[in-house]
C-alpha positions in Angstrom: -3.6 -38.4 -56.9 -3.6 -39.7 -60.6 -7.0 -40.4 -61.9 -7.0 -44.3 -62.3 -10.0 -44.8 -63.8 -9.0 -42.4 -67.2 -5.8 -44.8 -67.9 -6.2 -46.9 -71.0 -6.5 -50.3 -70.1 -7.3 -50.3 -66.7 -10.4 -51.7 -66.2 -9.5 -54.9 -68.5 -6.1 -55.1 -66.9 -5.7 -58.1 -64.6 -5.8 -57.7 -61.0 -1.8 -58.3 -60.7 -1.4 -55.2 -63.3 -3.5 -52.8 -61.4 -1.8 -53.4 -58.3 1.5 -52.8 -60.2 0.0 -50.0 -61.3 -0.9 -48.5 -57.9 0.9 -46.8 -55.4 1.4 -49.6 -53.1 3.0 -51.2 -56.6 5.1 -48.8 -56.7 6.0 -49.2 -53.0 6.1 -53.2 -54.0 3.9 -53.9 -50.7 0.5 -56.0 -51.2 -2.8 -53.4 -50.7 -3.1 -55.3 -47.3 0.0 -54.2 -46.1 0.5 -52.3 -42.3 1.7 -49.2 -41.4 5.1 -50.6 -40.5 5.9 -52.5 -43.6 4.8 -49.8 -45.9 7.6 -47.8 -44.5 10.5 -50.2 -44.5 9.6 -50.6 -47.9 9.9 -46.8 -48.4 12.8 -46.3 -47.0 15.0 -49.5 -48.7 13.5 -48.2 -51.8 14.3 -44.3 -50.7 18.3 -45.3 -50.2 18.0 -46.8 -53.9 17.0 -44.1 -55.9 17.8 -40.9 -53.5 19.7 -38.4 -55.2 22.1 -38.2 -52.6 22.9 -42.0 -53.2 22.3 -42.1 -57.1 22.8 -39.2 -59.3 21.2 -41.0 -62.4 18.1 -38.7 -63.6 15.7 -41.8 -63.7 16.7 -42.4 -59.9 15.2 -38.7 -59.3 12.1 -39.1 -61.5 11.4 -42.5 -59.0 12.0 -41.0 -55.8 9.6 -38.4 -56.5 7.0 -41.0 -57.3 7.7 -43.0 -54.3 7.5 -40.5 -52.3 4.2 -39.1 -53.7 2.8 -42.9 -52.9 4.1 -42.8 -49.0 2.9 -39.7 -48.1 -0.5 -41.2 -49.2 -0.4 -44.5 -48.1 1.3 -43.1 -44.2 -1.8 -41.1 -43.8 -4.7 -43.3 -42.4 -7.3 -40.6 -44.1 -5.7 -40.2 -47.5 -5.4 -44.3 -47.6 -8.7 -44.5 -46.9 -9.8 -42.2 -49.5 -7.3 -43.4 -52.2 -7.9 -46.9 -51.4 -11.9 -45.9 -52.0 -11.3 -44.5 -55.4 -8.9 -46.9 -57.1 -11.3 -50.0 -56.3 -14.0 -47.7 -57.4 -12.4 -46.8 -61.0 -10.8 -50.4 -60.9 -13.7 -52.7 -60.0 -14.4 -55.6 -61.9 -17.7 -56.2 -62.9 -18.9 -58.1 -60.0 -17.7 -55.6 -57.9 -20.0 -54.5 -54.7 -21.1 -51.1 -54.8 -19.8 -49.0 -52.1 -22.6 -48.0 -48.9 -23.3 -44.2 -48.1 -22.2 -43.4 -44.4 -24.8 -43.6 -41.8 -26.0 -41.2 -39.1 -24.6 -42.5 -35.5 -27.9 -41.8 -34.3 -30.3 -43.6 -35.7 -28.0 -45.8 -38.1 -29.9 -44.4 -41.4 -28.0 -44.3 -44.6 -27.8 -39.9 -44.9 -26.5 -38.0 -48.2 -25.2 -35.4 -46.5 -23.9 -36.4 -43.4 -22.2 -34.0 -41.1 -19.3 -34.3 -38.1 -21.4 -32.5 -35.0 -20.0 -31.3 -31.8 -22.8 -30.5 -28.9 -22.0 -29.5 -25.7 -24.1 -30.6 -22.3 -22.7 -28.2 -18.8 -23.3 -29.5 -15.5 -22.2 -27.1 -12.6 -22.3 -27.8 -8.5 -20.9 -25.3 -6.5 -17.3 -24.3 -7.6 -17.2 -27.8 -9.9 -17.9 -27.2 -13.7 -18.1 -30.1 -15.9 -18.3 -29.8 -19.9 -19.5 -32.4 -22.1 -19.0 -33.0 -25.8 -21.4 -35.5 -27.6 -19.9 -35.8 -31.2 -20.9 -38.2 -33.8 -21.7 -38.1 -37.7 -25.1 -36.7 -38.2 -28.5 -36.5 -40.1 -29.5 -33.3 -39.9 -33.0 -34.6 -37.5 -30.7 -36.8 -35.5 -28.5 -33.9 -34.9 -31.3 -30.9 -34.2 -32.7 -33.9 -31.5 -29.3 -33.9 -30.1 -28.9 -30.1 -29.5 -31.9 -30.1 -27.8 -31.0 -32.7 -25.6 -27.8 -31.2 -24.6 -29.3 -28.2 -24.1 -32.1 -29.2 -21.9 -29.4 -30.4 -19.4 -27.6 -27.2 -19.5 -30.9 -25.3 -18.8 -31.4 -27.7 -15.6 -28.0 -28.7 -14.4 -25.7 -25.8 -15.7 -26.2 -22.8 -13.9 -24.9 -23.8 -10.5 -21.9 -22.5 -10.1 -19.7 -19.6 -11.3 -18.0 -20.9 -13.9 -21.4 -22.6 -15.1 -23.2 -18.8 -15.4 -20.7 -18.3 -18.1 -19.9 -21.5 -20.0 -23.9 -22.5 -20.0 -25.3 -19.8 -21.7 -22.5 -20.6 -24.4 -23.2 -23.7 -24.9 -26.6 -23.2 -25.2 -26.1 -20.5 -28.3 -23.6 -23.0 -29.8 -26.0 -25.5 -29.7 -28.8 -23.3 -31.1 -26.6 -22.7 -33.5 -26.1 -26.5 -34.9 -23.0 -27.1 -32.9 -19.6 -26.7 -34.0 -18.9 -28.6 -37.4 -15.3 -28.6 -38.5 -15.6 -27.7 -42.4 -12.3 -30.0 -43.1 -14.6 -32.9 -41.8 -17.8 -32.0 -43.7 -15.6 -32.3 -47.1 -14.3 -35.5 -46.7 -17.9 -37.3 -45.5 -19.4 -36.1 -48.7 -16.5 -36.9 -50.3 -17.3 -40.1 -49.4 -20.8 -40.1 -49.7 -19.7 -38.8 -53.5 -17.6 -42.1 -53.9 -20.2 -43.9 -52.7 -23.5 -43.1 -55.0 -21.0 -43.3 -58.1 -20.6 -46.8 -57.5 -24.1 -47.2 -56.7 -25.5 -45.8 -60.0 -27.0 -42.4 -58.5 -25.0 -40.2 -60.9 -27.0 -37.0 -60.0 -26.5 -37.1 -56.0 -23.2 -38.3 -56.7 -22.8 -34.9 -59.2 -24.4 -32.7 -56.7 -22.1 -33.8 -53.4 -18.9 -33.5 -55.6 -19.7 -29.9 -56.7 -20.1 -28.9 -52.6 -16.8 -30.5 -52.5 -15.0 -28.5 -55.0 -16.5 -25.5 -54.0 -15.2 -26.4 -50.2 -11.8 -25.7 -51.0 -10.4 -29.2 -49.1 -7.8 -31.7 -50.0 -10.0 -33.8 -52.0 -11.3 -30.4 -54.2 -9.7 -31.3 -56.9 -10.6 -34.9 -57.4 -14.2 -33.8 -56.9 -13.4 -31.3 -60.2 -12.7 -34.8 -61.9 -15.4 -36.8 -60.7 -17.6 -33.6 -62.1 -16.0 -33.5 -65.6 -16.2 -37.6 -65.6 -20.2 -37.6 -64.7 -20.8 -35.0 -66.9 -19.1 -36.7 -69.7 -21.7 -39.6 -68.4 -25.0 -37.6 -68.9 -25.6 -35.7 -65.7 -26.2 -32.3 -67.2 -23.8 -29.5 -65.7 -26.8 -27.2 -64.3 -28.1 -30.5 -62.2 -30.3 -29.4 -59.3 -28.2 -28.9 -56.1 -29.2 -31.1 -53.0 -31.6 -28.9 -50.5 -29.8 -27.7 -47.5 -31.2 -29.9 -44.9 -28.5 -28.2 -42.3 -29.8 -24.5 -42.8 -30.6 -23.2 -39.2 -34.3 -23.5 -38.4 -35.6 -20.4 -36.1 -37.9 -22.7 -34.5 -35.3 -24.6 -33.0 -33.5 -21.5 -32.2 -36.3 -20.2 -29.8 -37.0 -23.5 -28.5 -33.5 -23.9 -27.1 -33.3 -20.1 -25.8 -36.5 -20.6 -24.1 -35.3 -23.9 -22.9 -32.2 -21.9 -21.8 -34.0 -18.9 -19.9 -36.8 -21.6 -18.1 -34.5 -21.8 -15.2 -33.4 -18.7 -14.6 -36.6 -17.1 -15.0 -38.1 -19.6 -12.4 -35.5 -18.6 -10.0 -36.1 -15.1 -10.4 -39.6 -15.3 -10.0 -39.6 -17.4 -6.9 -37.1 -14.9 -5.2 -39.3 -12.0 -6.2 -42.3 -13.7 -5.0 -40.5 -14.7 -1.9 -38.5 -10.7 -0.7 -41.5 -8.9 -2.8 -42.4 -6.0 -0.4 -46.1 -5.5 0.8 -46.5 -2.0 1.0 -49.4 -1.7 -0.7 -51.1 -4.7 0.8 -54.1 -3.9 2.5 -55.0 -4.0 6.0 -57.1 -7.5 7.0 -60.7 -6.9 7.4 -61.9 -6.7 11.2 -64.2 -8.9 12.9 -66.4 -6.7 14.8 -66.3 -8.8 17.9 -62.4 -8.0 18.0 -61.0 -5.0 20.1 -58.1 -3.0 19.3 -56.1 -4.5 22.2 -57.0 -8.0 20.8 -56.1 -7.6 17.2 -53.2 -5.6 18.4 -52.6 -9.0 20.1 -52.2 -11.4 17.4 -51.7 -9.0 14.1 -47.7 -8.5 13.0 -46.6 -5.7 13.9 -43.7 -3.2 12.4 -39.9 -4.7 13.7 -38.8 -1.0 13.3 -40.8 1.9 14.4 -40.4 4.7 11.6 -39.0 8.2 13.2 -41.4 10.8 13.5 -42.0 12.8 10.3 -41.1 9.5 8.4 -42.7 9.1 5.1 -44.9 6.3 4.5 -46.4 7.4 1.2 -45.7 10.1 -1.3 -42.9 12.2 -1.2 -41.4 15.5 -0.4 -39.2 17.3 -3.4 -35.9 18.5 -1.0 -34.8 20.5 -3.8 -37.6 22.9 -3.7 -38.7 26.1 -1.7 -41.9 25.4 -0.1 -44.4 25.5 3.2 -44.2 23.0 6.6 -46.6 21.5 8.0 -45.6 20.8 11.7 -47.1 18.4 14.2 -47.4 17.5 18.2 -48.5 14.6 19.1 -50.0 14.9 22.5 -52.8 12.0 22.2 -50.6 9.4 24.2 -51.0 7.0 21.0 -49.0 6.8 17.2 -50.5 8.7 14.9 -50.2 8.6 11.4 -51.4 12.1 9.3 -52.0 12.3 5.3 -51.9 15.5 3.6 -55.0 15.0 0.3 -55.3 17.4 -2.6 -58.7 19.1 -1.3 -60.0 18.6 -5.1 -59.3 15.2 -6.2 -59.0 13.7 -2.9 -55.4 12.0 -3.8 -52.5 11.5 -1.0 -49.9 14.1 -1.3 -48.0 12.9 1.4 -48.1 10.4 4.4 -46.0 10.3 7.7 -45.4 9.2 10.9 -45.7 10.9 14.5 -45.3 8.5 17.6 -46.8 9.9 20.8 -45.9 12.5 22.3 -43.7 13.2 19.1 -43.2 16.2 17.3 -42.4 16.3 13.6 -42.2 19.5 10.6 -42.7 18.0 7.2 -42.3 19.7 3.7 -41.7 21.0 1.6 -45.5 21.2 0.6 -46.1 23.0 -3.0 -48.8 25.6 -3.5 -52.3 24.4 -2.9 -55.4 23.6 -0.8 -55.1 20.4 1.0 -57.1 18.6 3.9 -55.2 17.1 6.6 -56.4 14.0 8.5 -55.2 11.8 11.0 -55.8 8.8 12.8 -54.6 6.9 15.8 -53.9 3.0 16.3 -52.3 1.0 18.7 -49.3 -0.4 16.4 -47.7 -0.2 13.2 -48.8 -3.6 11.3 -45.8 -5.5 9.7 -45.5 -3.5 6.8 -45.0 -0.5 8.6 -47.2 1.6 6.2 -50.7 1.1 8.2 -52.1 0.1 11.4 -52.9 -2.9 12.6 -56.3 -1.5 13.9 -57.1 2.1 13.6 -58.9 3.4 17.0 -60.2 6.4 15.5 -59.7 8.9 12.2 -60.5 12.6 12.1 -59.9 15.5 9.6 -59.7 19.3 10.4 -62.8 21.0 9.1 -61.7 23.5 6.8 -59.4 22.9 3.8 -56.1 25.0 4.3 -54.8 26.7 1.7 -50.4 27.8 1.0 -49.6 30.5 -1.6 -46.6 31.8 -1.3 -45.5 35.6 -1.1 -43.1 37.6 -2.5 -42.4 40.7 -0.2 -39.1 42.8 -0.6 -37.5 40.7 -3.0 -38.3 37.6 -0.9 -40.3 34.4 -1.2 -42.0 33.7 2.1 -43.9 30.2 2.6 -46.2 29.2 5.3 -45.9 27.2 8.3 -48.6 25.7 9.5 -48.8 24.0 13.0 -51.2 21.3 14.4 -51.4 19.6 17.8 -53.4 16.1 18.1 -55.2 14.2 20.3 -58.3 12.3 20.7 -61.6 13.5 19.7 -64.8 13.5 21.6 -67.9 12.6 20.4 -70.0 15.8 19.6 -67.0 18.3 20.6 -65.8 21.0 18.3 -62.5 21.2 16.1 -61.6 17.9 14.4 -64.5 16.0 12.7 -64.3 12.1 13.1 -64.3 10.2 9.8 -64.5 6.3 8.7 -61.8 4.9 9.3 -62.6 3.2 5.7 -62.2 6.5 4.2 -58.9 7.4 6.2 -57.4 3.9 4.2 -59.2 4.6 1.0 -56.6 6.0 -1.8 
């Protein structure tokens, strides 16, 4: 586009002059002129000067012209833009100076406004809906924005299957400050640019036409000519550049992923709190009032029994070589019998024997272990205890497995027990609190 405002003459030519001077003089339409008109005038002038229809070289030189003026007065954007600048270099002294565009937020006059897409995503069953909220920006109006759209995604979003993809998205493109087409940027601070010229503000003026040159757009090269105009005006070529007021904050960034993860998290926890298993719960104290039948009575009990020689706590190693342990059950009650280090005390292993069961456990590793067991009258819910322990007892003597190598061959021990109740002051088994049975 020429650059009016250089012309000799222009800005004491009358207004009749610069219109014949303009490209909708050229055209011969008024500035007011629609759409419609300003191509019927185009194409009776086109079929006067066309090469095809007139071979004189002046009838060239004018189609070229005219047709340089309709391809900017068809386009709604570069009419808008041209019509900007030639009022702007042509304005006579009373002229109005132009206003800087305003956020669609909070209606503020912004320097460097910006064209924001956020995204909101509400989900419900197999339904996924996405959202766009666009306007033109400040950079606080649209950082409020994000985090609105994101806070509905964190609540609404996830709900479906499409939503498990599209929300977390949304959420980092939001984060992110939204998607900004760089074509629009250019031609707000384009206008912006315009704007402050007319308004007096030579340095913001200077400093959003050097971002537009830089950006590469349509309007690059009029912002090179607003530049060398302003500079021939006073602003000094190493003017201060405007501070970046769109630069991505990483305090906004975490407060929209942790917006994002708030839901998801919740869910997770209430499902774990809600399946979590209770194996290591501990038994409910006794009242001492209570029998074994009559917490039997009202306690949970185990839905499935465990098999005999099930383990309850600890665990075997299948893929070694080692000694059994094997016991009958012959007490008329389930019994439950933990193998402890004979040092430290600590449960190798724990398993189950139903009565009248039988079961051979191992293999047990090399070591001196006590064995103890104790009756009850029903597995409690968890199936890892009893709901009331009748009695606990422990063999005397720690036993001791080393294994032997005779011939060429390792031989382990088996060791077998047989259970059944103890009586008070009778030898074998020695009856132990049942607290110390439970105790780890």
């Amino acid at each position: 586009m020429p650059d009016l405002s250089s012309r000799p003459g222009t800005n004491g030519a009358s207004v009749g002059q610069r219109i014949q001077n303009s490209y909708y003089g050229l055209l011969g339409v008024a500035p007011t002129a629609t759409a419609d008109e300003i191509k019927r005038a185009f194409r009776l002038l086109a079929k006067e000067c066309h090469p095809d229809q007139n071979p004189a070289p002046a009838a060239a030189a004018r189609f070229k012209v005219i047709s340089e003026a309709y391809a900017v007065l068809s386009d709604i954007d570069r009419r808008r833009t041209y019509d900007v600048s030639y009022e702007v270099a042509n304005r006579p002294p009373a002229y109005k100076a132009l206003e800087p565009i305003r956020c669609s937020n909070c209606r503020r006059p912004t320097i460097q406004p910006r064209r924001v897409v956020h995204w909101s995503v509400v989900s419900f069953l197999v339904a996924t809906w996405r959202n766009p909220s666009e306007g033109i920006y400040c950079a606080g109006c649209a950082g409020r924005t994000g985090l609105r759209c994101t806070a509905i995604s964190a609540v609404l979003g996830w709900w479906s299957v499409q939503g498990l993809f599209w929300t977390p998205l949304s959420i980092l493109r939001n984060a992110n400050g939204g998607r900004r087409p760089d074509d629009a940027d250019a031609g707000l601070l384009w206008q912006n640019a315009l704007a402050f010229r007319s308004q007096g503000e030579l340095a913001i003026a200077h400093a959003l036409a050097r971002q537009v040159a830089a950006s590469g757009s349509e309007h690059a090269s009029e912002a090179m000519q607003m530049l060398t105009q302003l500079r021939r005006a006073g602003v000094p070529q190493d003017a201060p550049p405007l501070p970046d007021a769109w630069k991505t904050q990483p305090a906004n960034v975490a407060a929209q992923a942790a917006m994002g993860l708030f839901v998801p998290l919740a869910v997770a926890a209430l499902v774990y709190s809600a399946h979590a298993p209770a194996l290591n719960a501990a038994p409910a104290p006794l009242r001492a009032t209570e029998t074994s039948a009559q917490q039997a009575a009202i306690a949970p009990t185990c839905a499935r029994a465990p098999a005999d020689g099930e383990v309850l706590q600890g665990h075997l190693d299948q893929s070694e070589f080692g000694h059994q342990l094997e016991i009958n059950n012959v007490s008329g009650k389930p019994a439950i019998i933990k193998v402890r280090e004979a040092v430290s005390g600590i449960t190798q292993v724990a398993f189950f024997v139903g009565k009248g069961g039988k079961a051979s456990v191992g293999p047990l590793p090399d070591g001196a272990y006590r064995i103890q067991y104790a009756f009850g009258p029903a597995l409690a819910e968890n199936c890892k205890s009893f709901t009331y322990i009748d009695s606990a007892s422990e063999f005397p003597d720690p036993e001791t497995f080393r294994k032997e190598h005779r011939g060429g061959r390792t031989i382990a021990q088996r060791l077998s027990y047989t259970l059944y109740p103890v009586p008070k002051d009778a030898s074998g088994p020695e009856q132990i609190d049942p607290a110390s049975f439970l105790a780890e």
